[in-house]
Short mmCIF file of the C-alpha atoms (twelve columns), coordinates in Angstrom:
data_MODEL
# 
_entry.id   MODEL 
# 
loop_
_atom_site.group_PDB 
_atom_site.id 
_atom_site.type_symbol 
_atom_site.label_atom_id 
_atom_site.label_alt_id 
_atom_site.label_comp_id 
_atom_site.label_asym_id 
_atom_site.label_seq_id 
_atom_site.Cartn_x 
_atom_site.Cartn_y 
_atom_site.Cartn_z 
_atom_site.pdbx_PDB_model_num 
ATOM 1   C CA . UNK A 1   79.085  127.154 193.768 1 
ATOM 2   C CA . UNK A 2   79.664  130.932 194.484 1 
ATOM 3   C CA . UNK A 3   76.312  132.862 194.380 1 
ATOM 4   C CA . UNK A 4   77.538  137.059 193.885 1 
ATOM 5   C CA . UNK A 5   74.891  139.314 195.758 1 
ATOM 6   C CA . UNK A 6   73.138  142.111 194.176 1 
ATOM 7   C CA . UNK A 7   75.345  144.801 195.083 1 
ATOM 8   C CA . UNK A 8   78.184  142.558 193.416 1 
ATOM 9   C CA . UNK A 9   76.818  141.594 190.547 1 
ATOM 10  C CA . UNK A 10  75.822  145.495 189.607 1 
ATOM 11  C CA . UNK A 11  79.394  146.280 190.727 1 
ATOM 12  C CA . UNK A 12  80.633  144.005 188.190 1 
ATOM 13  C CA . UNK A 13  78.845  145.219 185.183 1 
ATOM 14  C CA . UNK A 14  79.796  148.745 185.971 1 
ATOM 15  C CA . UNK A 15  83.027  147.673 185.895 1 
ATOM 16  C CA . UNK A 16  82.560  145.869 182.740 1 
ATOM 17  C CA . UNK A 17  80.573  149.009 180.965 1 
ATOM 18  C CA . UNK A 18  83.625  151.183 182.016 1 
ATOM 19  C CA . UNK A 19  86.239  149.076 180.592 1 
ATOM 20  C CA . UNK A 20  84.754  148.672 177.019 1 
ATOM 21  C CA . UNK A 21  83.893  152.245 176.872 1 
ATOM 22  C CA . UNK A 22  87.519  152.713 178.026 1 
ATOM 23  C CA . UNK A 23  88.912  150.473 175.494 1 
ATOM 24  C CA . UNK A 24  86.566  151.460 172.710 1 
ATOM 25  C CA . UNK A 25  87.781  155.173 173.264 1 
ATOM 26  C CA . UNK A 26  91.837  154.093 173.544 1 
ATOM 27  C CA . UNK A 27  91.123  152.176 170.092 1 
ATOM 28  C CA . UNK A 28  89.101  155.384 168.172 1 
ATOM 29  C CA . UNK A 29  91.852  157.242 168.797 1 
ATOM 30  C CA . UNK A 30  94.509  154.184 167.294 1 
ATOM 31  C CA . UNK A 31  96.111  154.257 170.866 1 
ATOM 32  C CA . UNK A 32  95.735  150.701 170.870 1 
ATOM 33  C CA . UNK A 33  97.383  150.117 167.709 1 
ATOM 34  C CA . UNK A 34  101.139 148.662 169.170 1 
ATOM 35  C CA . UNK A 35  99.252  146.040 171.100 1 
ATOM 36  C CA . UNK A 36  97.304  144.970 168.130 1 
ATOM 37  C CA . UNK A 37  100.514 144.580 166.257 1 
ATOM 38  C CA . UNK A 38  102.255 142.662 169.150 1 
ATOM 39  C CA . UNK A 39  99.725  140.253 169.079 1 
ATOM 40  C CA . UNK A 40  99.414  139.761 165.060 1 
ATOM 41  C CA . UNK A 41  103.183 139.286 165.574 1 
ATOM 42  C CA . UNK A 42  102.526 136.460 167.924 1 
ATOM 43  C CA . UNK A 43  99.312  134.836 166.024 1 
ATOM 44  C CA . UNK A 44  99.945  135.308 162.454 1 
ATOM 45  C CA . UNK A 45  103.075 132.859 162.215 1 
ATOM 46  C CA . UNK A 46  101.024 129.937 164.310 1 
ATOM 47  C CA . UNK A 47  97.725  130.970 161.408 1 
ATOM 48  C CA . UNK A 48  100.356 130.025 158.394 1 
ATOM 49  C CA . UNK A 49  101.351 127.443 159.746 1 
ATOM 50  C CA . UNK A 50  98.240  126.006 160.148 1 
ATOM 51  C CA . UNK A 51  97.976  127.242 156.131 1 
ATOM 52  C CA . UNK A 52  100.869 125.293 154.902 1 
ATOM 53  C CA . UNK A 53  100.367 122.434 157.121 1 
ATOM 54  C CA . UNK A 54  96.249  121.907 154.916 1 
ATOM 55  C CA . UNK A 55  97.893  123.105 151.456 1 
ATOM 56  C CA . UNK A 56  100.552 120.517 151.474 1 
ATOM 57  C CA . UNK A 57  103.794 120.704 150.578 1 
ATOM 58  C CA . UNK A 58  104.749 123.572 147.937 1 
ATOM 59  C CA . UNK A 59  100.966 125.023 148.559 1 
ATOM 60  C CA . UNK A 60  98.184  124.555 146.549 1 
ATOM 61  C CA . UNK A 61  99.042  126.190 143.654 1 
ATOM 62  C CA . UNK A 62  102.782 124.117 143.685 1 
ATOM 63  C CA . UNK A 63  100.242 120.502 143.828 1 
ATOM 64  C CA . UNK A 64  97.691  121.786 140.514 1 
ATOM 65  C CA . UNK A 65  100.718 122.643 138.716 1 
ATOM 66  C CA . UNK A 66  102.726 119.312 139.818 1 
ATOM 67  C CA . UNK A 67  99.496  117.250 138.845 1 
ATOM 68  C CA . UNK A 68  99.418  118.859 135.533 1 
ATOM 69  C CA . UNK A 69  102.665 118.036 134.740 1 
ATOM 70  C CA . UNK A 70  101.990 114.134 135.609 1 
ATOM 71  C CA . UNK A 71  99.185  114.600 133.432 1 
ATOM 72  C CA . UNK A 72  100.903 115.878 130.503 1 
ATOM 73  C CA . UNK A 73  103.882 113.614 131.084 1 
ATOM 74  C CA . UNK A 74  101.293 110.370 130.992 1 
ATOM 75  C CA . UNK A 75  99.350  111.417 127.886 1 
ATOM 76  C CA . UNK A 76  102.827 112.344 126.351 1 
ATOM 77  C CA . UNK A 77  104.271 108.469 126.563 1 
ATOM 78  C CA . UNK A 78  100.839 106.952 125.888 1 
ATOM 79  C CA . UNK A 79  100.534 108.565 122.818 1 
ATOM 80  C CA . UNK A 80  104.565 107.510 122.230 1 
ATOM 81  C CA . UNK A 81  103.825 104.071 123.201 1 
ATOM 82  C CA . UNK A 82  100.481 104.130 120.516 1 
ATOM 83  C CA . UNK A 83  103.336 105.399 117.991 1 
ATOM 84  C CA . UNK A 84  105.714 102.587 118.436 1 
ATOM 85  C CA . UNK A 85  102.850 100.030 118.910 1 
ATOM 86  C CA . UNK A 86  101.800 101.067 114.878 1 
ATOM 87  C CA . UNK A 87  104.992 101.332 113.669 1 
ATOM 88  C CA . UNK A 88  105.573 98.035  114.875 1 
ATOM 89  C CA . UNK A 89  102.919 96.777  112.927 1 
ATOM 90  C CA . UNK A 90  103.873 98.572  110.124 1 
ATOM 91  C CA . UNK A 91  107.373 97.196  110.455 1 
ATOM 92  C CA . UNK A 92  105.874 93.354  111.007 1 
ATOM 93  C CA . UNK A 93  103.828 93.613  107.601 1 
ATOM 94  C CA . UNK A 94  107.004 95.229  106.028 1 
ATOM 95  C CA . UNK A 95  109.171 92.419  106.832 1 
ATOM 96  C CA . UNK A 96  106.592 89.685  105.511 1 
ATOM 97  C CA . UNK A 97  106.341 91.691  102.128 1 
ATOM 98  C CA . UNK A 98  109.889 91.206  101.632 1 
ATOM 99  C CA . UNK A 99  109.401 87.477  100.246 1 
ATOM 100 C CA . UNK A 100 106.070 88.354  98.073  1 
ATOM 101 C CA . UNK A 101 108.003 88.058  94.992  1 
ATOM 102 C CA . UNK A 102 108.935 84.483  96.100  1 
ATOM 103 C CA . UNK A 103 105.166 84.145  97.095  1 
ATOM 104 C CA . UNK A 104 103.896 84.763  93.328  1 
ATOM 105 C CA . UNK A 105 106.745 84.157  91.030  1 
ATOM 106 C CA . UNK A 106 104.752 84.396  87.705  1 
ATOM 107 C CA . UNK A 107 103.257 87.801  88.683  1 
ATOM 108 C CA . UNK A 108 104.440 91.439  89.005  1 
ATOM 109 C CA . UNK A 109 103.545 92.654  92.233  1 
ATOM 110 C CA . UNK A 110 103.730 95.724  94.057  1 
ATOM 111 C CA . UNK A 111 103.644 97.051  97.696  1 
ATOM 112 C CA . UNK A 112 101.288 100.117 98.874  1 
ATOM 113 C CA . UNK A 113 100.626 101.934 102.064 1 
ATOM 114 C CA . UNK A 114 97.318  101.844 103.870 1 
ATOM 115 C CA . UNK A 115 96.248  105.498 103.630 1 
ATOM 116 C CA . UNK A 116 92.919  104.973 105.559 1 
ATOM 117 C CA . UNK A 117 89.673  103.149 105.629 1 
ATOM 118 C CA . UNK A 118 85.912  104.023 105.051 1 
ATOM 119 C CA . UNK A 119 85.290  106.788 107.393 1 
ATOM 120 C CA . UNK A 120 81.862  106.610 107.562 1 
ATOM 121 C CA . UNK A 121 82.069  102.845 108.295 1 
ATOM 122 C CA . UNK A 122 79.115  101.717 105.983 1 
ATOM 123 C CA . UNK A 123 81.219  100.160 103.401 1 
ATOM 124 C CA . UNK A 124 84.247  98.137  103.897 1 
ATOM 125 C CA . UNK A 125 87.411  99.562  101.835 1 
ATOM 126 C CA . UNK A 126 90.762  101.140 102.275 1 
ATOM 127 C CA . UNK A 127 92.527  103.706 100.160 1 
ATOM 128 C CA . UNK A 128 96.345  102.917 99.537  1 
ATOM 129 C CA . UNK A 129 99.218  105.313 98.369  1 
ATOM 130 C CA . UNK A 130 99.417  103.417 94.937  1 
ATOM 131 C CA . UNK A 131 97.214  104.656 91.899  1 
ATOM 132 C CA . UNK A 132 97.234  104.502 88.019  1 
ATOM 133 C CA . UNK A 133 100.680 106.484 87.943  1 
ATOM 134 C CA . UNK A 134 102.022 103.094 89.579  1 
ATOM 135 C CA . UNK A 135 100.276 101.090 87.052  1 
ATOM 136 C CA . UNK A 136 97.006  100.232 89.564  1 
ATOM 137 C CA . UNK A 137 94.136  99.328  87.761  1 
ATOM 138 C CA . UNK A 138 90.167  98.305  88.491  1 
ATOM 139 C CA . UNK A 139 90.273  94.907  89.542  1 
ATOM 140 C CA . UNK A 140 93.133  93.973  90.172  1 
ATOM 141 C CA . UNK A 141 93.551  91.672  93.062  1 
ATOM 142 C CA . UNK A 142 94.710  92.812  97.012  1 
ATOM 143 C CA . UNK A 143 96.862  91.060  99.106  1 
ATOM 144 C CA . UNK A 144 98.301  91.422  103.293 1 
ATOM 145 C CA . UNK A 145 100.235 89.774  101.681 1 
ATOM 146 C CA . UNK A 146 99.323  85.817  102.901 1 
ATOM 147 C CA . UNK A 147 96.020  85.806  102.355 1 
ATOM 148 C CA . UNK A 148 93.411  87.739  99.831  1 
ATOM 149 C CA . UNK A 149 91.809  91.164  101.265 1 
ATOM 150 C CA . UNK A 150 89.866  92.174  98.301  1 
ATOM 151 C CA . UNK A 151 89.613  94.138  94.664  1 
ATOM 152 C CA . UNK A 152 90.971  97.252  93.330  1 
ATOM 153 C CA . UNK A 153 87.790  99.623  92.477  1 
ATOM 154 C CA . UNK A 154 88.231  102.891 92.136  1 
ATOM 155 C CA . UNK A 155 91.612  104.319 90.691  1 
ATOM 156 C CA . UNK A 156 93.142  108.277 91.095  1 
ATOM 157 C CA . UNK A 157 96.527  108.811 89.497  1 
ATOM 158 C CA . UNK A 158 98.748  108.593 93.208  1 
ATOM 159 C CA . UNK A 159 95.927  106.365 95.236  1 
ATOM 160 C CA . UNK A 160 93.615  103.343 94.728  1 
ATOM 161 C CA . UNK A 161 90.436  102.407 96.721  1 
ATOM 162 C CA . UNK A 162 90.678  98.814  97.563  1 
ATOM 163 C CA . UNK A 163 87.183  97.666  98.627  1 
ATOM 164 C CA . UNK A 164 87.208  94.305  100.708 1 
ATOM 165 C CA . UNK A 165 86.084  91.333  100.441 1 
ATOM 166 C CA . UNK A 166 83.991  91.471  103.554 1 
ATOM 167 C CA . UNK A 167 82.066  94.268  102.054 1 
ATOM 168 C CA . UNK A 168 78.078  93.049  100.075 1 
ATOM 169 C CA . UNK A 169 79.302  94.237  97.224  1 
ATOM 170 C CA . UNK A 170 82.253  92.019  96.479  1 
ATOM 171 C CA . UNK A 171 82.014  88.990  94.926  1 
ATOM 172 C CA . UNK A 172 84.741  86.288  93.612  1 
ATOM 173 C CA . UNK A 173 84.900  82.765  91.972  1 
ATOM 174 C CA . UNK A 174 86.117  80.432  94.844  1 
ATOM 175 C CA . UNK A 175 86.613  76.928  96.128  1 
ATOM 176 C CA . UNK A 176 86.937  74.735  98.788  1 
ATOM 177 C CA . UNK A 177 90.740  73.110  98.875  1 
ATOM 178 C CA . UNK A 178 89.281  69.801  98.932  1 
ATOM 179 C CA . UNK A 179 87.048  70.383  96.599  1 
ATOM 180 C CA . UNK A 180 84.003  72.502  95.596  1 
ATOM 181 C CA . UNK A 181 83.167  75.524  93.821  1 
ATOM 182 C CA . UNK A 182 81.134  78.687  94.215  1 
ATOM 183 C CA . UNK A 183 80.912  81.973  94.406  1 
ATOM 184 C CA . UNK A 184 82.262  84.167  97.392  1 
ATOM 185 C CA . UNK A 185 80.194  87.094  98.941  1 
ATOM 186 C CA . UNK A 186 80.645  89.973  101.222 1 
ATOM 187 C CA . UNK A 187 78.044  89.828  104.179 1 
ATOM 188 C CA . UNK A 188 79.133  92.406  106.213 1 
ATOM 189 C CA . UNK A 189 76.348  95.029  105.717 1 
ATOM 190 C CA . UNK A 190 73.964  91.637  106.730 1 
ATOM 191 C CA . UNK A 191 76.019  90.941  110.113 1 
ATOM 192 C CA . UNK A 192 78.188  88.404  108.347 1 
ATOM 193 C CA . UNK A 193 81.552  88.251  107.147 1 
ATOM 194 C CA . UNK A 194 81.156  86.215  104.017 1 
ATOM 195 C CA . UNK A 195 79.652  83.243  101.990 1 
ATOM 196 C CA . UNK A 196 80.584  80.497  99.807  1 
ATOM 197 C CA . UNK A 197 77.736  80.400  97.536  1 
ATOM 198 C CA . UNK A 198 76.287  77.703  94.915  1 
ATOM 199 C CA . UNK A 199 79.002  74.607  96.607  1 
ATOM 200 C CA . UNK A 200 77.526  70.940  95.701  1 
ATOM 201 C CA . UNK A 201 76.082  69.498  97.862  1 
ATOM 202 C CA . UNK A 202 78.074  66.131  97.979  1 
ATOM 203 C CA . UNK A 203 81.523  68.857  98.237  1 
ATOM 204 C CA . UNK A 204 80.563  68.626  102.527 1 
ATOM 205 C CA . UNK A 205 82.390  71.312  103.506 1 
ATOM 206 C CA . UNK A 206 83.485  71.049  107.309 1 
ATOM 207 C CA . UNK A 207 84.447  73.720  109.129 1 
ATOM 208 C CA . UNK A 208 87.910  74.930  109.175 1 
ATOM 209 C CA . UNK A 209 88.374  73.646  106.044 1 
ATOM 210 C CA . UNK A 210 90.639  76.297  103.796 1 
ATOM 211 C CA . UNK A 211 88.776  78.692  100.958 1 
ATOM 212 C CA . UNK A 212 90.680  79.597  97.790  1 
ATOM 213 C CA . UNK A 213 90.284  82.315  95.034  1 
ATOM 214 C CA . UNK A 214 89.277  80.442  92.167  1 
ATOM 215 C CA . UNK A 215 90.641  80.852  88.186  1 
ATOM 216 C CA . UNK A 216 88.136  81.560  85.614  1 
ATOM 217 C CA . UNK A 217 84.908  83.491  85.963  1 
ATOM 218 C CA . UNK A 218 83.649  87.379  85.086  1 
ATOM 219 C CA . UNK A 219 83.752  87.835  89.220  1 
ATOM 220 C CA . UNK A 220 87.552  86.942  88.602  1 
ATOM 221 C CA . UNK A 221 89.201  89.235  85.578  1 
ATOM 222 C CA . UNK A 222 92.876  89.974  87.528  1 
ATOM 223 C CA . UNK A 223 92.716  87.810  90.668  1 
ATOM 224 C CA . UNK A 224 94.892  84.558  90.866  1 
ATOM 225 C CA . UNK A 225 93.434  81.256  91.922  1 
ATOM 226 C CA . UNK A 226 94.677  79.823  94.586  1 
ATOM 227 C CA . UNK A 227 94.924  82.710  97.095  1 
ATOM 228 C CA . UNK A 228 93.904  81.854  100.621 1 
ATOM 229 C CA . UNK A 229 90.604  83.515  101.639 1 
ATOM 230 C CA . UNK A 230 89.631  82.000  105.102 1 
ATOM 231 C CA . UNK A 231 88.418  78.936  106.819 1 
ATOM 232 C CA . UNK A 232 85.028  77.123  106.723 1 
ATOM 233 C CA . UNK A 233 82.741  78.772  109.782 1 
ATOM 234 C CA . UNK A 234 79.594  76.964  111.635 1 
ATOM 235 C CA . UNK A 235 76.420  76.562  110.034 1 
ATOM 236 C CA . UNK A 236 76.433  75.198  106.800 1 
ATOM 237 C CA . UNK A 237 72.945  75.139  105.222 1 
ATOM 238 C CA . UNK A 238 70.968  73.972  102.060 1 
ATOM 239 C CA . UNK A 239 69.535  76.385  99.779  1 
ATOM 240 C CA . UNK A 240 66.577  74.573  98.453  1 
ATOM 241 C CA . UNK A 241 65.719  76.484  95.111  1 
ATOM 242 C CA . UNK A 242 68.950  75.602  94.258  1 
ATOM 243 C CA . UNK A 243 69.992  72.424  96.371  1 
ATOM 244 C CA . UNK A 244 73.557  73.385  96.618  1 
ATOM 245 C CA . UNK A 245 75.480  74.542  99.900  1 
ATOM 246 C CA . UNK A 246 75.823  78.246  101.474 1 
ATOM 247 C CA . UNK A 247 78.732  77.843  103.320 1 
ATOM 248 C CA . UNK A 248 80.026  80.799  105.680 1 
ATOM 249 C CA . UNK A 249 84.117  81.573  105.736 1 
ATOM 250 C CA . UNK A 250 86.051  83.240  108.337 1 
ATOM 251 C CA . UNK A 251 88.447  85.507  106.245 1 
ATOM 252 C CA . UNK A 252 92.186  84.896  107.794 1 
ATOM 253 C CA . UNK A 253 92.932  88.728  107.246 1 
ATOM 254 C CA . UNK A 254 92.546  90.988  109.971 1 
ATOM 255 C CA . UNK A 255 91.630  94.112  107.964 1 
ATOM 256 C CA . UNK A 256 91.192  96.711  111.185 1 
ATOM 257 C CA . UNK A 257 95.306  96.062  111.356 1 
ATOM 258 C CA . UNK A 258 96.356  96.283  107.654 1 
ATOM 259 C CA . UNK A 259 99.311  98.925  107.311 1 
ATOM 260 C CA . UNK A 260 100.798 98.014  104.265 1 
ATOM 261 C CA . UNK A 261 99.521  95.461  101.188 1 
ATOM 262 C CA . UNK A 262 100.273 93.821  98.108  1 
ATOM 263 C CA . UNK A 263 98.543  94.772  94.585  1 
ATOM 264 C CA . UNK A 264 99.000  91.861  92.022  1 
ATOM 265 C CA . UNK A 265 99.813  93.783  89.098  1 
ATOM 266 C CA . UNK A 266 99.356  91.218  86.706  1 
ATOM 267 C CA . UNK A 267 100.949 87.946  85.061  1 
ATOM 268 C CA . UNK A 268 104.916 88.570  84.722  1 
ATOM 269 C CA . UNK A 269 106.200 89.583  81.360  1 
ATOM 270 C CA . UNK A 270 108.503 86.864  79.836  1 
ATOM 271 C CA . UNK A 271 111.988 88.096  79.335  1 
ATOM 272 C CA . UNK A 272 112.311 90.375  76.329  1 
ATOM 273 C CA . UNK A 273 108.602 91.133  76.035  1 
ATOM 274 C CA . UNK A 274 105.702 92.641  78.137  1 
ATOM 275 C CA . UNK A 275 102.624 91.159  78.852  1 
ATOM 276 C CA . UNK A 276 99.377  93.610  78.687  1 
ATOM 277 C CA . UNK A 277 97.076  92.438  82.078  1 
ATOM 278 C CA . UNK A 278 93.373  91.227  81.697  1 
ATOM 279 C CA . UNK A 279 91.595  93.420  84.426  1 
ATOM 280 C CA . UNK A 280 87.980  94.188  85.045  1 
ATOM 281 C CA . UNK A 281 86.571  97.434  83.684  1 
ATOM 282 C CA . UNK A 282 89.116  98.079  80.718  1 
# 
């Protein structure tokens, strides 16, 4: 260790004192200035690339504007894939409309878009393109077109609400395949889907057994018999004021995917004459 004596270390600092007030006079009067800008020269390239090296490649700016292209470029094809995954759908329901007429010979039927459903979500229906211009009228039965969705009830000229059979206010003469009739009603509002109401008792329904529209009955005016509904559900119980059967059905439509659907205009006229259409509310 080297230990500076007095005299030195007072040397020192008046060296030190004269050399600052040297260099802070050379720089007040800019004479200083060509070294300063000699050794910018040499540190401002080595600065950069220490820049470059923490933005990345391209900079910063290049990687927010690259990212937001990605971006746009993923939201772009997942909305084109949503696109193609609905018109797929449509296209599917399209294709099994195509044999309806062979489905229901001895009626006039016709096809209709699914415009949209209840927005508000309290009450199950759909509006279709399809209204009284296309001879739509109240009551008249809905099909996907396999299986029975529900009942015509409101009618403008071009569209036609179509009201589900899901939904408390529907009801519809029905009947067990092997046997057993009652009434069918919408328990969606109650957390359900729906009954099969009033069914004897001795009828023992077991589940997965099929559910038919029924002929006959007011609930009825301008729906078939024989459509398929759904499928006997779990739980089966008595109703003891009136000792028949409550029986709860799994509908076999899938009404969140209907695209397109079937109206059953009516019975078909016979050749040479026209047949006028028993529907509710006329």
């Amino acid at each position: 260790m080297i230990t500076l004596s007095a005299r030195q270390t007072c040397l020192l600092v008046a060296v030190f004192v004269l050399t600052s007030g040297t260099l802070i006079g050379l720089d007040s009067r800019h004479a200083l200035d060509p070294v300063q800008a000699g050794l910018h020269g040499l540190v401002d390239p080595v600065t950069g690339a220490f820049d470059r090296l923490a933005d990345g490649p391209g900079g910063g700016s290049s990687v927010a504007e690259e990212l937001a292209r990605v971006t746009a470029e993923r939201d772009a094809l997942r909305a084109e894939n949503i696109a193609l995954q609905d018109a797929e759908k449509v296209n599917e329901q399209l294709r099994e409309q195509l044999g309806i007429e062979e489905k229901y010979p001895d009626h006039e039927v016709l096809a209709a878009g699914v415009v949209n459903p209840d927005p508000s979500n309290t009450r199950k229906f759909l509006v279709i393109d399809k209204g009284a211009d296309d001879g739509v009228r109240m009551g008249m039965a809905v099909v996907d077109p396999n299986h029975y969705v529900g009942q015509v009830t409101e009618v403008e000229p071009t569209t036609a609400r179509v009201t589900l059979l899901v939904d408390r206010s529907q009801t519809v003469a029905a009947r067990l395949l092997d046997g057993g009739d009652g009434v069918l009603v919408g328990m969606w509002q109650e957390g359900g889907r729906a009954e099969l109401r009033d069914v004897p008792i001795d009828a023992a329904p077991q589940p997965g057994a099929e559910v038919l529209t029924a002929d006959g009955g007011a609930q009825s005016v301008g729906i078939p018999g024989r459509l398929p509904i759904g499928v006997v559900g779990e739980g089966v119980v008595l109703d003891e004021q009136s000792d028949t059967l409550v029986v709860p059905v799994v509908p076999y439509c899938q009404f969140d995917d209907l695209k397109v659907v079937t109206v059953i205009l009516g019975p078909a006229p016979p050749a040479g004459g026209a047949v006028e259409t028993p529907v509710a509310g006329q």
